[in-house]
N, C-alpha and C positions, 0 to 999 in steps of 0.2 A: 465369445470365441473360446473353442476348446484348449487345451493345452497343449494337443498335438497342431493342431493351427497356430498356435505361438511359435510352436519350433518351429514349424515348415517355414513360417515366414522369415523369422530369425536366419534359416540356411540361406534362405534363398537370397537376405539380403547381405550376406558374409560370403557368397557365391563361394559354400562349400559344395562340393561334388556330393551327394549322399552316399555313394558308395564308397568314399573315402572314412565315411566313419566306423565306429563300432557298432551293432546292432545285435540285437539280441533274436534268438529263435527257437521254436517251442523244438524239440526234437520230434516227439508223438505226433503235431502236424508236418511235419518233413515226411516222416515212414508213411504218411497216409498219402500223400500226394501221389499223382498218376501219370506226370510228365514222364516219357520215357526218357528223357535227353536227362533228368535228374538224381537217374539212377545209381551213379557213384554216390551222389549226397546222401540219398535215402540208406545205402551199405555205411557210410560213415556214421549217419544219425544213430545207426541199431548198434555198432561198434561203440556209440560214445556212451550209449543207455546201458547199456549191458555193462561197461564198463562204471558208471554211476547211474542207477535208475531214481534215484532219490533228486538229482537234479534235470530233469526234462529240460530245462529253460539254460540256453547258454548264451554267452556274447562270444561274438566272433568278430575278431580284429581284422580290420583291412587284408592285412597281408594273406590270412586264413581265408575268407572271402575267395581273393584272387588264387589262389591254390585250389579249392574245392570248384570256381570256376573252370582253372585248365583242365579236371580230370571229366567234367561234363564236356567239355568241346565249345565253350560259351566263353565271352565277353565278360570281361569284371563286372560291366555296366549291366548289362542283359542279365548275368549271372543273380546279381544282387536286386535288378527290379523282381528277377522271378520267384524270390526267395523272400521278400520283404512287402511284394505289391506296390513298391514304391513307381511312382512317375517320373523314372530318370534322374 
């Protein structure tokens, strides 16, 4: 069993919500994506790079999540599976 299968089991049986937590996301695959609905995220991704390109990789706290979800027009939850590939 992976180590990512240890967690998912671990959430699942602590019935945390996943998109209550922190998560981490590459910038440089954000600006490449092609959703058109995640176009805010993609102009914040290039704002955050520009602003430090030496750190591509960030964590993003819930509450940030849920903010970068209202500017796309998306669901905390929607917001965060499209962003992480996560299964709800």
């Amino acid at each position: 069993m992976s180590a990512l299968d240890v967690l998912k089991d671990a959430m699942e049986q602590t019935e945390v919500p996943p998109h209550k937590l922190v998560c981490a996301v590459d910038l440089r695959v954000i600006m490449a994506g092609i959703d058109p609905e995640l176009e805010p995220l993609r102009r914040w991704a290039r704002n955050r790079l520009i602003a430090d390109s030496k750190t591509p990789v960030v964590p993003l706290e819930p509450d940030e999540v849920a903010t970068l979800a209202m500017f796309c027009g998306l669901s905390h939850e929607d917001f965060f599976q499209r962003l992480t590939g996560a299964d709800g």
